[in-house]
N, C-alpha and C positions, 0 to 999 in steps of 0.2 A: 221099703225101697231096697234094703240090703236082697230081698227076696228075687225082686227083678234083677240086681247084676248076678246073680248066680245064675238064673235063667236062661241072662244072656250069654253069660259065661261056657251053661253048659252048650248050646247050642252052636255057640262058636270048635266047642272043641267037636261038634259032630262035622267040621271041614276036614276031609281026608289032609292028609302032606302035612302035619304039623311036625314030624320030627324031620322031616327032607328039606322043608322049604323055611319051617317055620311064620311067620307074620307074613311073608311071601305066597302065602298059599292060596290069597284073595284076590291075588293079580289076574288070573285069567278070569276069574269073576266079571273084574270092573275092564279088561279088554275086552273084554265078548257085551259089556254092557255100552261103551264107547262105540262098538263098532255097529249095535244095532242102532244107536242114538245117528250116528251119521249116514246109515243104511235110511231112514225115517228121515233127515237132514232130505237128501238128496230127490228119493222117491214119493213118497206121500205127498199129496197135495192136499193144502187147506186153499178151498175155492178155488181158484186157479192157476195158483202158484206154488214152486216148493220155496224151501228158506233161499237155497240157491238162489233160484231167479228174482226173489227180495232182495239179496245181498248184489247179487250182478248189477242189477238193479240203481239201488243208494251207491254205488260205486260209482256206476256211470254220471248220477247226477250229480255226486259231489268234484268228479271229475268238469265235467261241463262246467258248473259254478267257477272252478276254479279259475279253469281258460278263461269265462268271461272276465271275471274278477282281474285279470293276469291285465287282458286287451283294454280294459280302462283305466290299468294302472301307469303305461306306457304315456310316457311323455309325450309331446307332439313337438316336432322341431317347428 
């Protein structure tokens, strides 16, 4: 086990910026990994849809529900 954190160890120090940014120097890593994950969010379709338009989606229906939900809750004079 001690053999794997050396490994990972040493590999970690193969990320340029360790004395400029220090522990900061995997930030652009995980922004460019962020922005491809919402690049794929938006684009890609599974079947016919992106996650968007699932999301727009459950939005609109939970919206709807609610109105209904709202107009049967109103008293009746």
């Amino acid at each position: 086990m001690f053999s794997r954190s050396e490994r990972l160890r040493y590999l970690l120090s193969l990320v340029p910026g360790k004395k400029r940014l220090g522990m900061y120097r995997f930030l652009p890593v995980f922004f460019c990994i962020g922005g491809v994950m919402e690049w794929i969010m938006i684009n890609v379709r599974m079947g016919k849809e992106t996650f968007y338009d699932v999301y727009r989606r459950k939005q609109s229906e939970r919206q709807y529900a609610r109105r209904i939900e709202e107009d049967l809750n109103v008293p009746e004079k």
